[in-house]
C-alpha positions in Angstrom: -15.5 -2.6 6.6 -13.8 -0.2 8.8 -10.1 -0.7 9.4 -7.4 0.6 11.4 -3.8 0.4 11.4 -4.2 -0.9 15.1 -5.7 -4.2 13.1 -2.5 -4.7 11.5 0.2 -6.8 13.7 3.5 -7.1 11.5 6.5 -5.5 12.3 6.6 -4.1 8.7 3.6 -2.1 7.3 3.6 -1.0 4.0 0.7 1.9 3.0 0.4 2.2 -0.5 -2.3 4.9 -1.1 -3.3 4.1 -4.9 -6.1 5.3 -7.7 -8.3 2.4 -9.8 -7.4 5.5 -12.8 -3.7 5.4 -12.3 -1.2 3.9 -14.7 1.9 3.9 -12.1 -0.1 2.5 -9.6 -1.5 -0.6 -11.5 1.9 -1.3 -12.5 3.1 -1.4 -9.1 0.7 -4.1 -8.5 2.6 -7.2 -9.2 5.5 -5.9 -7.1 2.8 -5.4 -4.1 1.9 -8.8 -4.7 5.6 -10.3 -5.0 5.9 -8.9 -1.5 3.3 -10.7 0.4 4.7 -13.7 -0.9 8.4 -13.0 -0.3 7.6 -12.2 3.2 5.2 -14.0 6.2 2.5 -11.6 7.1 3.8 -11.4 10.6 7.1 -9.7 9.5 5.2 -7.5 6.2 1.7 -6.2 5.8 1.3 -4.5 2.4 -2.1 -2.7 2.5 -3.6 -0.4 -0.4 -6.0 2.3 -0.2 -7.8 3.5 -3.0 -8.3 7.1 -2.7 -10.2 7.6 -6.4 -13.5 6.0 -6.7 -16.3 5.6 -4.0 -18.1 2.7 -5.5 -17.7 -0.7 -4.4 -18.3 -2.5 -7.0 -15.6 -0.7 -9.1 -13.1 -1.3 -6.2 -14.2 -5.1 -6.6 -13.6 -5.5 -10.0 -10.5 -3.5 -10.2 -8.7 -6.4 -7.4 -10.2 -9.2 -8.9 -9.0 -7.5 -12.6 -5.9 -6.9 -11.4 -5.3 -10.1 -9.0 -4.6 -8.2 -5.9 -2.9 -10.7 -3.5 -2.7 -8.1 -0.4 -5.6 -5.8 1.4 -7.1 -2.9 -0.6 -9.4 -0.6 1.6 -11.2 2.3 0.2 -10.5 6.0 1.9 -12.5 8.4 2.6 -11.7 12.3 3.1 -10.7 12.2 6.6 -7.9 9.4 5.9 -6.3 11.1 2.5 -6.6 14.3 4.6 -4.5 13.3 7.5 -1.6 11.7 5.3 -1.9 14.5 3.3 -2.5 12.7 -0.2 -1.9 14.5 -3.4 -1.1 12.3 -5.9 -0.7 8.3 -6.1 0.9 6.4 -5.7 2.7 7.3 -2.6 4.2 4.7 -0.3 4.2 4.9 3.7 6.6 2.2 5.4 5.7 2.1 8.8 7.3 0.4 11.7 5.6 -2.0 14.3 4.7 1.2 16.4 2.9 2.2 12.9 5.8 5.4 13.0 6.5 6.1 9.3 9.8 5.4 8.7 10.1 6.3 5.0 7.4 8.0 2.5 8.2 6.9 -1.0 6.5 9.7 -3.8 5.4 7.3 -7.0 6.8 4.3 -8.4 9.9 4.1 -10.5 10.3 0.1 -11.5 13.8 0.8 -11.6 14.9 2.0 -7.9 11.6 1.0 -6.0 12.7 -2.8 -5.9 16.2 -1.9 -4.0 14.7 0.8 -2.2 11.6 -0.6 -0.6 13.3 -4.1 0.6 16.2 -1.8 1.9 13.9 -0.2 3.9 12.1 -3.4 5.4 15.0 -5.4 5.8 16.5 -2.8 8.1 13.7 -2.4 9.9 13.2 -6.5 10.7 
């Protein structure tokens, strides 16, 4: 499947570029999946992409593992490339015009909370 960020319609988008190897990422998972609930998917749009493995089938079993409530895509170079991705997980919050608003550089259980529902609630 091929997606754009044209396919996404909130007013809130939040671009979480992620790694099935990394240990902050995974735990940043139930957070990711606290958000889709605590918000309708016309105001928030969480969206992973998994920028480490190629296969399929690894990407599969890694959501269904991991019970990934929100969209995880699989990048390609062209995608990590133009958002400049050097290390996971790294959050883009992007506004309805898909402007990024904030970039957030890993995930600290501590601060991310506050900071990330900050961000959204200011911008709805």
């Amino acid at each position: 499947m091929t997606a754009s960020l044209s396919d996404i319609k909130s007013k809130v988008t939040i671009l979480m570029f992620t790694s099935v190897s990394c240990g902050p990422c995974k735990i940043a998972i139930p957070y990711m999946n606290e958000l889709t609930s605590m918000y309708d998917k016309s105001d928030v749009e969480v969206v992973a992409v998994e920028c480490g493995t190629r296969s399929m089938s690894v990407l599969n079993r890694y959501r269904e593992d991991n019970d990934i409530r929100y969209l995880l895509l699989q990048s390609n170079d062209e995608v990590r490339e133009a958002y400049g991705i050097l290390g996971f997980p790294i959050f883009f919050i992007l506004n309805e015009d898909y402007t990024v608003q904030r970039i957030i550089h890993g995930y600290n259980q501590q601060s991310f909370r506050n900071e990330i529902t900050g961000v959204i609630n200011e911008l709805l």
